[in-house]
N, C-alpha and C positions, 0 to 999 in steps of 0.2 A: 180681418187680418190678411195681410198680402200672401202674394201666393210663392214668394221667397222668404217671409217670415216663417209660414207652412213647412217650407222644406226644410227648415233649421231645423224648427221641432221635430221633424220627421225625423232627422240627423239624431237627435238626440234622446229620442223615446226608442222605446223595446220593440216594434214594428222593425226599427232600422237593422238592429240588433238582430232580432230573425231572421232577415233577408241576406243578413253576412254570414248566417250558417248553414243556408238554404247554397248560397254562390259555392262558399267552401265545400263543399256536400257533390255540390254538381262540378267543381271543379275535377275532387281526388275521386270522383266516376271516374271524368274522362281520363284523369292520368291511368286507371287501372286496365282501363281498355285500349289504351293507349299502347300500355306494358305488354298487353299478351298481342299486341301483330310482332311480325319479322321485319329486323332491321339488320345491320351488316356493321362489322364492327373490327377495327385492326385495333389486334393484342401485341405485346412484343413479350418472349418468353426467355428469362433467365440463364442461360449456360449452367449447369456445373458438370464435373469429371469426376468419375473412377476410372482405378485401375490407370492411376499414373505410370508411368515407366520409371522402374528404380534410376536412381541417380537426377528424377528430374521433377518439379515443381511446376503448377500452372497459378498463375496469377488471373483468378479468375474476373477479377474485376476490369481488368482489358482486353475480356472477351466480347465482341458484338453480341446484341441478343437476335434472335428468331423472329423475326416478325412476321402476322400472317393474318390473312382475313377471314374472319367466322361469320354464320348466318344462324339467327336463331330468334324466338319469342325472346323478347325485349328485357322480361325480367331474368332470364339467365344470364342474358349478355352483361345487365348490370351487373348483377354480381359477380360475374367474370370478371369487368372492369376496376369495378372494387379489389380484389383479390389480388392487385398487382405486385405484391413482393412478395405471394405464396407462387405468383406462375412461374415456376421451374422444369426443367425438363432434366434429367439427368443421361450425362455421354458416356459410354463404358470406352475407355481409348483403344483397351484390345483390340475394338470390332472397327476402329479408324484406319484410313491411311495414315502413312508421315511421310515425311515431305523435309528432307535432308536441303538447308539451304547454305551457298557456298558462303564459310566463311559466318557464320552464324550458328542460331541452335534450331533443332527441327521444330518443325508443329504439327499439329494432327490437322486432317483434314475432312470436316466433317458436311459432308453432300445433304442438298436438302430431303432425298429419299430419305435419311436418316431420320432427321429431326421432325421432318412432317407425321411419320407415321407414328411419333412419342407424343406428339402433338394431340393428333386422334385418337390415339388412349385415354388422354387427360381430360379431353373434352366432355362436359355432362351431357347424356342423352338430349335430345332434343336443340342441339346447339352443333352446326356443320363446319367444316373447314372450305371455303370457298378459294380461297387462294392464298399462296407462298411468296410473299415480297422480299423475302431476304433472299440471297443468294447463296453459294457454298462459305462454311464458316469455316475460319484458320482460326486454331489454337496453339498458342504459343506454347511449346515447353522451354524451361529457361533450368538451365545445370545446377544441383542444388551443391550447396557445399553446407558446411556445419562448422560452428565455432561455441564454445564454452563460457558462459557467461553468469558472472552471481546474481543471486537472489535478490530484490530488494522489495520490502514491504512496505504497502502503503496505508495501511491501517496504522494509525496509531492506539495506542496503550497507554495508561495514564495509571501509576499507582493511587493506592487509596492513600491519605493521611496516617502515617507510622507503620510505613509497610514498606521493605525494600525490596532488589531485587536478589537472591541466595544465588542465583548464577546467571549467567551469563543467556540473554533471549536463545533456543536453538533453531534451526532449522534446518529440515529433514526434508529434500535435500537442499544445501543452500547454492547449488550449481549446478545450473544445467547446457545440455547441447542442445545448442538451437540448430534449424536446418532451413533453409532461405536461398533466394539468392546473394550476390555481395550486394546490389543496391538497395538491400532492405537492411542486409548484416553490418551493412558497411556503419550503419547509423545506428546501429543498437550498440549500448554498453552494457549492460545489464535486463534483464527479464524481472516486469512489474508484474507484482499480485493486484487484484482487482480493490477498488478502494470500500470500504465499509465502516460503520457507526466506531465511533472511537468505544474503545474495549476500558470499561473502568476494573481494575485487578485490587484484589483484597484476598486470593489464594493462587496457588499454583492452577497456570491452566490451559490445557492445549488445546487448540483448534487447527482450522485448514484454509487457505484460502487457495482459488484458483488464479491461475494467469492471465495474464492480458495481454496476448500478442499480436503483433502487425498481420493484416492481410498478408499472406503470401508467406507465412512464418510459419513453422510447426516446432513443436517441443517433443524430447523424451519422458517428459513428465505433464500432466496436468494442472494438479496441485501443488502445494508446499505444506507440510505441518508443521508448525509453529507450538512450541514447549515455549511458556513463562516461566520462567520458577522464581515465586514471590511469599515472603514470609513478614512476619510481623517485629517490630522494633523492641526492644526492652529496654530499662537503664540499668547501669551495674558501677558500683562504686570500688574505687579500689586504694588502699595506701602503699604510694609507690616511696620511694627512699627516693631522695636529691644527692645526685652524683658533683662533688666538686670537680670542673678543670679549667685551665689555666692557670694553675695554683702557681708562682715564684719557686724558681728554683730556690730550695734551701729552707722552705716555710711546707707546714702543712694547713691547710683548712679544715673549720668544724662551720656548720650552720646548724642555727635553730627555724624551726623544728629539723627534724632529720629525712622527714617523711611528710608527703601530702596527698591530699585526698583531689584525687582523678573521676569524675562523672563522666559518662560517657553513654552514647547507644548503641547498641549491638542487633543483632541480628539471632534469633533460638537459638540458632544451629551452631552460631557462635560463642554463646554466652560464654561455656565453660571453656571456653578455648583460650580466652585471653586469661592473664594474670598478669599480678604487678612485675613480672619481669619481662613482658611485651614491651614496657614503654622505659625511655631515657631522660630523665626529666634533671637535667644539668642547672648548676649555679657557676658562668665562666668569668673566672676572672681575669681575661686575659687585657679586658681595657680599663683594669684597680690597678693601683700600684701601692705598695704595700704603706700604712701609715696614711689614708687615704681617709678624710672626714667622710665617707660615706658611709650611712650607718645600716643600709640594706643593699641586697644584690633581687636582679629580677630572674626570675627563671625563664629558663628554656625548655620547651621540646625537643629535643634531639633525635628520638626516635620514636612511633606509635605504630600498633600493627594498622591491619589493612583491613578496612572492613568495617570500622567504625565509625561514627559519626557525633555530632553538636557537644564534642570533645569541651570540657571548662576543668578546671583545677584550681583547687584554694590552698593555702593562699600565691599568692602570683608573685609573691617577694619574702625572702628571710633575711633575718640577721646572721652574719655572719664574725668567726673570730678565725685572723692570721695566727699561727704562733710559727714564731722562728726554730727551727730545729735546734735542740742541745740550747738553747738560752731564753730567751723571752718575748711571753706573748706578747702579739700586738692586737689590739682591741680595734673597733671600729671607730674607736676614741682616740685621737694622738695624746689626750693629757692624762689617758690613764694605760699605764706601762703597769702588768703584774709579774715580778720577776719569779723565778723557778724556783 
């Protein structure tokens, strides 16, 4: 066997196989001794403020960050490095200059004595501060103003199958003051709640959700509470009486039947509410003329309360008889006249 046949097999037997765990093995040594010398390492550290000045707002996301050089054993620096949206430093502005600019709004002005020495707090033992690249930090305050603005939910809610709503969604409260500046306010219409799993409803039910506001925005409120009030569907049957109008001056009207039967859905809360004098259920005959071969009239709805629903009524047409006042009836029939 050739001595590149050899090395295939070599490739492809468990001798190979060890020797790739043995490398790996001696590899993740040297990274570990690797990890514990010192190396040098630029951080850059987050802004934020307390202790804003009433009437003013900071927009902390066009603040420059800190930036600065540490010295440390390798495996802290890493995870220094990692940690990049925990490195925060926090400014208390009381202990700031300001710095009144003409024709503008002030900002605080925060010296690197400052932020070095919050720096070296933060740092874990073992890991140095070697030097400060950033220079003096300007923070903008920007004039707050406040404007009132409604609620609006982004969750939706979906009834269950024969189940309406008994009132009206509430929310508590559905308007709030926002405080901003105008180029954040200028763009808002309304204050969005956070979005979440569609809510299937089959009883009354409250919850809460919290807001969702622009950088640079604060609320008087946090959340919103949110009242369903949702109930279950019934039928209810009713025999309502048929109102004749358009009757001929001079004639009065009778229809058979006199009265018809109303199906309807309601709502519990409703049920005993309605009666057959909720609804107007008319025969008009204001486009008949009297002696007219038509031998039924169709009905109308004319009035039904509020609140109900998948409304049907039987039957949907009667017969009806003219009679002429003081003389004789007219039928639906012209060839049949019954005199008085």
């Amino acid at each position: 066997m050739s001595m590149k046949n050899k090395f295939f097999e070599w490739l492809k037997g468990p001798d190979f196989r060890t020797f790739l765990v043995f490398v790996g093995i001696a590899i993740l040594i040297l990274f570990i001794e690797k990890l514990h010398l010192e190396y040098n390492a630029t951080l850059d550290y987050k802004i934020t403020c307390n202790n804003v000045p009433a009437g003013y707002v900071i927009d902390e996301s066009t603040i420059a960050p800190a930036q600065v050089i540490v010295h440390g054993e390798g495996t802290k620096l890493l995870m220094l490095m990692r940690g990049n949206k925990s490195r925060k430093i926090a400014i208390d502005l009381s202990e700031t200059r300001h710095q009144l600019r003409l024709g503008g709004n002030p900002r605080a002005i925060v010296l690197p004595r400052i932020y070095r020495k919050k720096i070296i707090e933060s740092l874990p033992d073992g890991v140095k501060l070697d030097e400060v690249v950033s220079d003096t930090i300007y923070i903008p305050m920007l004039k707050q103003n406040r404007k009132r603005l409604p609620v609006r939910l982004c969750t939706k809610a979906v009834l269950q199958p024969q189940h309406i709503y008994s009132a009206p969604t509430k929310l508590s409260p559905d308007s709030v003051w926002v405080s901003g500046t105008n180029n954040y306010l200028d763009t808002m219409t309304a204050v969005y709640t956070e979005r979440q799993p569609t809510i299937q409803l089959n009883d009354s039910y409250t919850t809460q959700f919290n807001f969702v506001l622009p950088q640079g925005v604060s609320c008087d409120y946090s959340n919103v509470e949110v009242k369903y009030s949702v109930e279950m569907l019934t039928q209810k049957d009713l025999q309502v009486p048929v109102t004749a109008i358009g009757v001929p001056d001079g004639y009065r009207m009778m229809v058979f039947p006199q009265s018809i039967t109303v199906t309807f859905s309601v709502g519990l809360s409703n049920y005993e509410k309605i009666e057959a004098n909720s609804f107007d259920i008319v025969a008009d005959m204001s486009n008949i003329t009297p002696g007219s071969s038509q031998r039924r009239i169709k009905l109308k709805i004319a009035h039904l309360p509020d609140n109900i629903y998948n409304i049907n009524y039987s039957p949907i047409s009667v017969e009806y008889l003219l009679e002429r006042i003081g003389s004789t009836v007219i039928t639906n029939d012209n060839n049949n006249r019954l005199q008085q």
